[in-house]
C-alpha positions as CSV (number, residue, x, y, z in Angstrom):
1,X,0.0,0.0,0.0
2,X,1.0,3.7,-0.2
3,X,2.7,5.1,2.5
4,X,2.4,8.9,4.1
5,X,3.8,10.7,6.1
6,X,2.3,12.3,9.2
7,X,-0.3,15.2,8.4
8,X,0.6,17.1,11.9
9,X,4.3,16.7,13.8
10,X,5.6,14.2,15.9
11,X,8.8,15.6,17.0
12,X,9.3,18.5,19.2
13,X,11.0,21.6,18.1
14,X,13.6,23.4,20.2
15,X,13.0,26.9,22.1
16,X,13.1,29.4,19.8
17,X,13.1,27.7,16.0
18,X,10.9,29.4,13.4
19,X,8.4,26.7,12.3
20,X,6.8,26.7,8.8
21,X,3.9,29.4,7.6
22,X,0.4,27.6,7.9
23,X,0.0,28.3,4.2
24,X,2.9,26.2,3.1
25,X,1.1,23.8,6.0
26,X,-2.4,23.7,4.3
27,X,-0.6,23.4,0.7
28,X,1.3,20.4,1.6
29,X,-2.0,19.2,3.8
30,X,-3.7,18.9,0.8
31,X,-1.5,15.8,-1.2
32,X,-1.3,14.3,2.2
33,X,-5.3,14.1,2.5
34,X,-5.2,12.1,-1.2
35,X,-2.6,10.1,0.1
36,X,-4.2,8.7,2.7
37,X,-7.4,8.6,0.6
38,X,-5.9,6.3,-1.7
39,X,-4.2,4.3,0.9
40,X,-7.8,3.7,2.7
41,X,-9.0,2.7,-1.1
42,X,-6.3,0.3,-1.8
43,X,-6.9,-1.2,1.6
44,X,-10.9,-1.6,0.5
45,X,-9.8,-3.2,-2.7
46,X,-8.0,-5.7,-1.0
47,X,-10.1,-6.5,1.9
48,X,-13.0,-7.0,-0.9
49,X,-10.4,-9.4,-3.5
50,X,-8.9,-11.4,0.3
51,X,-13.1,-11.9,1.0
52,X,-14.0,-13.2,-2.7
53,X,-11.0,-15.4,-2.9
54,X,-11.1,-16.4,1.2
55,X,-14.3,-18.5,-0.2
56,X,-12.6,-20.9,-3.1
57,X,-11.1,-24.1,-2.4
58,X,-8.0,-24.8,-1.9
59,X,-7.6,-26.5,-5.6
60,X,-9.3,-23.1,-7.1
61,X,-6.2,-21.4,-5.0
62,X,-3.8,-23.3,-6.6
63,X,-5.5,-23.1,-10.2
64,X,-5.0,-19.6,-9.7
65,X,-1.5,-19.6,-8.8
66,X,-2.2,-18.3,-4.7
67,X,-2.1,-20.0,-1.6
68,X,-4.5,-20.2,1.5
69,X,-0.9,-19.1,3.5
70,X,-0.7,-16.0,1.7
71,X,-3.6,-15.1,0.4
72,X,-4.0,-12.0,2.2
73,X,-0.1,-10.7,1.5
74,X,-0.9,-11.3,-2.2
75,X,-4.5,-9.2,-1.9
76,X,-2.4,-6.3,-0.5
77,X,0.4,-6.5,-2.9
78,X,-2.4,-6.7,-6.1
79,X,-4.5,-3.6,-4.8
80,X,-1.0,-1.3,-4.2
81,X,-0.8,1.6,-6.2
82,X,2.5,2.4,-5.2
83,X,4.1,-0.7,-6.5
84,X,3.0,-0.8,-9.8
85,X,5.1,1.1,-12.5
């Protein structure tokens, strides 16, 4: 899946060090929100593809090239947006 980074900070700053405007904030804010939007549809993708295939066989598994063992590993891996080219 996509990763993102953190929309607010989780380090503190030292006394006195000038932090960045809240325009440049809200700009970069904005790509972080479709990040995570993404990220939470990939997720859906994959939790609906793992509950379609969770229901064949194990022969029907194997037909298709995927095993019981990783079934869930290979949902994720289909629905991520940031590993295809």
């Amino acid at each position: 899946m996509t990763t993102h980074n953190p929309i607010l900070a989780t380090e503190l700053l030292p006394a006195g060090k000038r932090t960045q405007p809240l325009s440049i904030w809200i700009r970069s804010a904005g790509p972080r929100i479709v990040t995570w939007a993404e990220t939470c549809a990939d997720y859906y993708a994959a939790t609906a593809m793992y509950e379609h295939l969770s229901r064949l066989s194990d022969a029907e598994l194997a037909q298709r090239g995927l095993s019981r063992a990783t079934l869930a590993r290979d949902a994720c891996a289909a629905c991520d947006r940031g590993s295809t080219p």
